[in-house]
C-alpha positions in Angstrom: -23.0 -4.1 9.9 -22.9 -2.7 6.7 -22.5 -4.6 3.5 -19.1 -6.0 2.7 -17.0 -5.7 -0.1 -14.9 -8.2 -2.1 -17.3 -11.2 -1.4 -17.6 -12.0 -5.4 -14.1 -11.2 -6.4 -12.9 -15.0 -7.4 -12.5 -14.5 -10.9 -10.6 -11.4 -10.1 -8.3 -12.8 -8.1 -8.0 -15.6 -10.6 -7.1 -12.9 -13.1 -4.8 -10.8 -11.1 -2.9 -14.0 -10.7 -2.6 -14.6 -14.5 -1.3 -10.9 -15.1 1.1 -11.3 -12.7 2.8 -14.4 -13.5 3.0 -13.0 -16.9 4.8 -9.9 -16.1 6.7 -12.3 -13.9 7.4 -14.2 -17.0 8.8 -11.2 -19.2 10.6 -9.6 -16.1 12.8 -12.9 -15.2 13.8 -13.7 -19.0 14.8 -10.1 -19.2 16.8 -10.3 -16.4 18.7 -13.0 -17.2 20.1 -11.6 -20.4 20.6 -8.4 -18.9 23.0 -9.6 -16.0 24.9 -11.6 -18.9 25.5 -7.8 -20.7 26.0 -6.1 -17.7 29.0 -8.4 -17.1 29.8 -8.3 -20.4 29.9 -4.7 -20.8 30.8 -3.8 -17.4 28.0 -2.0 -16.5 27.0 -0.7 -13.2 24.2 0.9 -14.5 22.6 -2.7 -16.3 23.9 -4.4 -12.9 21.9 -1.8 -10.9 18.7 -2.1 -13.1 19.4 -6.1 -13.0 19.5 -5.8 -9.5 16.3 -3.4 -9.0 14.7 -5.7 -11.7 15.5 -8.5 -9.2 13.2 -7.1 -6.5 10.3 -6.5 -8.6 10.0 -10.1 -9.5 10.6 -10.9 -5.9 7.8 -8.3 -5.3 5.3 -10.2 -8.0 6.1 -13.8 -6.2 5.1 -12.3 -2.6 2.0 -10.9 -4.2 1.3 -13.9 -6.3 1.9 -16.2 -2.5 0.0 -13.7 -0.6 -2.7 -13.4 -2.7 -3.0 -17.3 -2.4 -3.0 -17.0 1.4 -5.5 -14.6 1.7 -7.7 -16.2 -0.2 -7.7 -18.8 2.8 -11.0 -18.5 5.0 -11.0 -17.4 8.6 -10.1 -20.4 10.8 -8.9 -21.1 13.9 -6.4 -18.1 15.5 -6.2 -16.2 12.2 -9.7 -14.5 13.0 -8.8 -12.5 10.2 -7.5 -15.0 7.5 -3.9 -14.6 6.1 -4.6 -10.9 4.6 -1.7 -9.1 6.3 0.8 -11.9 4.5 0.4 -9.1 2.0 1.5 -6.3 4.2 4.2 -8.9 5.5 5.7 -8.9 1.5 5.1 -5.6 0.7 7.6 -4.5 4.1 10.2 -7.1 3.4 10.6 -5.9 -0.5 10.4 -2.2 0.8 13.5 -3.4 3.1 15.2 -5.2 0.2 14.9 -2.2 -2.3 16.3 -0.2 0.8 19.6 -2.7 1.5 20.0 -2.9 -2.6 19.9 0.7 -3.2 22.9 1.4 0.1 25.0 -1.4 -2.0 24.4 -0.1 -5.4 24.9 3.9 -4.0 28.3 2.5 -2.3 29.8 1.0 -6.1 28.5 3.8 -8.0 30.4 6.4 -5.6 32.9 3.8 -6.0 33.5 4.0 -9.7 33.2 7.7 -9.6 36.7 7.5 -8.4 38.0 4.5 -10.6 35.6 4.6 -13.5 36.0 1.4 -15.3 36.1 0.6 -19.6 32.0 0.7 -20.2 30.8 -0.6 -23.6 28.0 2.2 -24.5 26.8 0.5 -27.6 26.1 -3.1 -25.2 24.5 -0.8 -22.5 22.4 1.1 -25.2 20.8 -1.7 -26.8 20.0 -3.8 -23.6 18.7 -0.6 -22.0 16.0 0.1 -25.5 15.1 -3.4 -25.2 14.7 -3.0 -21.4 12.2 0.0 -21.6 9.9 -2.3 -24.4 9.9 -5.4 -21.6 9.1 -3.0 -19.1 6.1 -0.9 -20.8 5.0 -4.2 -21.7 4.8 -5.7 -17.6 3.6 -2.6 -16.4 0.7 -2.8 -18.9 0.3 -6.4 -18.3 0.3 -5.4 -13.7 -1.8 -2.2 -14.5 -4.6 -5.2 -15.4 -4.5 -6.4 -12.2 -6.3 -4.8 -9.3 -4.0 -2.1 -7.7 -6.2 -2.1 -4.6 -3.5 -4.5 -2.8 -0.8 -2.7 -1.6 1.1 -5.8 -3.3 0.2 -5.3 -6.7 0.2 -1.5 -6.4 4.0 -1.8 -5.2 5.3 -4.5 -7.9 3.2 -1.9 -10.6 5.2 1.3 -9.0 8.6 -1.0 -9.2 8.3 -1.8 -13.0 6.9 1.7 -13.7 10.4 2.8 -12.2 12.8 0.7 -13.8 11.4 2.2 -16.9 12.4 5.6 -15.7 15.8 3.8 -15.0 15.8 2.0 -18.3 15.5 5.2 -19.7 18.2 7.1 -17.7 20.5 3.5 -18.8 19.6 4.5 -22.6 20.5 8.0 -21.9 23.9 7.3 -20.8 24.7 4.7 -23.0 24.3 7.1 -25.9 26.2 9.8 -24.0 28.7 7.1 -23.9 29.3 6.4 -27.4 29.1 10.2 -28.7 31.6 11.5 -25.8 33.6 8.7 -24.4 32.5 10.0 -20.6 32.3 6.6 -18.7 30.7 8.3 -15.7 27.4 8.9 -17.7 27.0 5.6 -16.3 27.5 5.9 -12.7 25.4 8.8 -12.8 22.5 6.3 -14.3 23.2 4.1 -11.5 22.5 6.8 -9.0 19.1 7.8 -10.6 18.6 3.9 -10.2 19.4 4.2 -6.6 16.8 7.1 -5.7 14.1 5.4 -7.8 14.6 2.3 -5.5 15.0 4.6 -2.0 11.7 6.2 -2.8 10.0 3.1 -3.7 11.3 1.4 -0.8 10.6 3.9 1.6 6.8 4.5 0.3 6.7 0.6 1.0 8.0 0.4 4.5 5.7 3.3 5.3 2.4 2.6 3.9 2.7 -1.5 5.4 4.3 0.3 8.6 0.7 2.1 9.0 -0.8 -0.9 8.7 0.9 -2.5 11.1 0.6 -0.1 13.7 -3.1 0.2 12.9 -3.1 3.6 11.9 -6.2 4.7 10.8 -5.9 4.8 6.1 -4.6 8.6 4.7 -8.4 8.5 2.4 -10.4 8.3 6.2 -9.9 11.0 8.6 -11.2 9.5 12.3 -12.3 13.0 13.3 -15.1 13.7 10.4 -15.9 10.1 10.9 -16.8 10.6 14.1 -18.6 13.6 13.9 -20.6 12.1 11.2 -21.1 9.5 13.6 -22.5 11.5 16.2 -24.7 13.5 14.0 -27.2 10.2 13.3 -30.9 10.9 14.6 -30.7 9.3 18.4 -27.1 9.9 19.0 -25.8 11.2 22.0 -21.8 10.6 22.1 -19.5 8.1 20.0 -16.7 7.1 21.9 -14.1 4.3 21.6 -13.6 4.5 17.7 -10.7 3.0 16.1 -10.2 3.2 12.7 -7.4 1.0 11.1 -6.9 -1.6 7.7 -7.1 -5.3 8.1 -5.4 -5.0 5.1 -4.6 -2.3 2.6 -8.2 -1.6 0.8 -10.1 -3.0 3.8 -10.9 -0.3 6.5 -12.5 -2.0 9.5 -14.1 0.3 12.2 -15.3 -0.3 15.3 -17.1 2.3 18.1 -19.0 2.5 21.4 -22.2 4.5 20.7 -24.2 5.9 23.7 -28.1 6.7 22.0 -30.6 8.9 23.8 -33.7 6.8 25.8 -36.5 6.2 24.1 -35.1 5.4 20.5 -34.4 1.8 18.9 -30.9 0.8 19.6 -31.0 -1.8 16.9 -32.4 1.0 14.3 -29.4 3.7 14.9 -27.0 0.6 14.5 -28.0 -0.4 11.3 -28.4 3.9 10.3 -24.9 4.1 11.1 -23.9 0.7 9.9 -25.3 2.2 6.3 -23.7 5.2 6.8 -20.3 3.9 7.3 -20.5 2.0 4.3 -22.2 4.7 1.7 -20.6 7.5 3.0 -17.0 6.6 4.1 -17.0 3.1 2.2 -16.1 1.0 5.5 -17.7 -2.1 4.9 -16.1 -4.1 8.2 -18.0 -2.2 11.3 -18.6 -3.5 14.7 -20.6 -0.8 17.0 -21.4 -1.3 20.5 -24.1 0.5 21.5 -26.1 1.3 24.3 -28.5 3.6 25.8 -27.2 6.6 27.5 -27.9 7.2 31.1 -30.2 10.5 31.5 -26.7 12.2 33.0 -25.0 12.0 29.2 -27.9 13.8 27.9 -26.2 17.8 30.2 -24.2 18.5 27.4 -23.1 21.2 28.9 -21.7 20.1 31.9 -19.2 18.1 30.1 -19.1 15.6 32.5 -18.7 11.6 31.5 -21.3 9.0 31.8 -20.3 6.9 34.7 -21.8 3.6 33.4 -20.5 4.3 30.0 -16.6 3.6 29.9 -15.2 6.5 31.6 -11.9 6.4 30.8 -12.5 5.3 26.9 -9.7 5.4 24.4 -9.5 8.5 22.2 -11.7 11.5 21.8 -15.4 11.6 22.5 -17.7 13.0 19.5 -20.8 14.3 21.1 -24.3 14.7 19.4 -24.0 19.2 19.0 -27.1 20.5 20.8 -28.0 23.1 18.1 -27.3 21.6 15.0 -30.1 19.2 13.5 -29.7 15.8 13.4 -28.9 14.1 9.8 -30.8 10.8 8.5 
């Protein structure tokens, strides 16, 4: 197996903690004075960044609770620990951006039709001081490590409400030099597309993981071929590629290897590999010796004592090309 990674990353973690319940801090005293003006004012658009403001401190407590959980060892049933609690968060905030953003879409087509009295100068000034708290958490998240699809999605939240803090500025300021009301529905809408695309990027990426797809950075095919390309190989077979959790590819493989060469030597070769080449850290590799009938590449015909009906696409050793070390 090759070497892992992450085994000395306590103080890390430790930080990654602090950085987040800091930006948690900021974002949640924000919020509450920006719900006060938004009702104040009457503004969709401070409602709808109050709201999207709403599921990224909801995002930073899943993150800060999964982190905690995955720190737990490997016990019991949870052969893997509590990683995936992360992957659990990230899909249920992807889900709740989602539901917000049909709500917040439905009231801002709403008051397209029945635009209501909007104070411009209230939404201006809460929307300035709302991109300075949000360039401040997004520096403060951008410390942590954005390995975790946790942090990485709380980060991408803030970094979008200060698009949509923006867009709230805009139209408050359109507001108070034209009078046009809907300046602020149309803010609400940008609002709403920031939180479908950050919701659906969510829901996919944890959706991957879920279904064990193998990460967009690893591409099983080349994997395999480089695979089958180590000195002694005859076929790879069996391989699954897939994330325990998001940063942490596991692999594991049947590997048939020609008579005559130490099975325990082209393990550890491909172990290393995996690990320097592709940065898979978490390998398991069965691997045998082929029977002499493997070795007629050409005939294209299976090895009967080798898993003849194995899962995926079978890389085979080419007959012409060298063999790498």
């Amino acid at each position: 197996m090759g070497a892992g990674h992450g085994h000395d990353h306590g103080v890390s973690v430790n930080s990654d903690r602090r950085w987040l319940a800091g930006a948690l801090a900021v974002i949640v005293t924000f919020l509450i004075g920006e719900v006060i003006v938004g009702i104040i004012a009457g503004s969709l658009a401070l409602l709808s960044d109050a709201a999207h403001m709403t599921t990224d401190a909801a995002s930073i407590v899943l993150a800060l609770v999964a982190i905690r959980l995955a720190a737990r060892p490997a016990a019991g049933r949870m052969t893997f620990g509590w990683k995936r609690v992360e992957i659990l968060s990230a899909q249920a905030n992807g889900l709740t951006l989602l539901l917000l953003a049909a709500w917040l879409g439905y009231e801002a087509i709403r008051r397209l039709f029945e635009p209501p009295e909007v104070h411009g100068s209230l939404v201006l000034i809460t929307a300035l001081v709302g991109v300075a708290v949000n360039v401040l958490a997004t520096w403060m998240i951008s410390r942590a490590d954005r390995t975790s699809l946790n942090v990485e999605g709380a980060y991408q939240h803030i970094l979008n409400d200060l698009f949509a803090f923006i867009a709230t500025a805009v139209a408050g300021l359109v507001i108070i030099l034209t009078g046009w009301v809907q300046a602020d529905v149309v803010a609400s809408l940008i609002v709403v597309a920031l939180m479908i695309k950050a919701g659906i990027g969510l829901i996919r990426a944890s959706s991957r993981i879920f279904l064990e797809a193998a990460p967009d950075y690893l591409d099983p095919a080349r994997v395999g071929r480089d695979m089958a390309a180590r000195d002694g190989v005859t076929e790879v077979h069996d391989l699954h590629i897939w994330e325990i959790t998001s940063g942490s590819p596991a692999l594991s493989a049947h590997v048939l290897v020609q008579p005559g060469h130490d099975c325990h030597a082209v393990r550890e070769d491909i172990a290393h590999m995996l690990d320097h080449d592709h940065h898979i850290g978490h390998v398991t590799l069965q691997v045998d010796h082929a029977n002499p009938s493997v070795l007629d590449i050409g005939t294209g015909q299976p090895d009967e004592g080798h898993c003849g009906e194995s899962h995926g696409p079978k890389h085979v050793a080419s007959a012409t090309a060298p063999h790498t070390h």
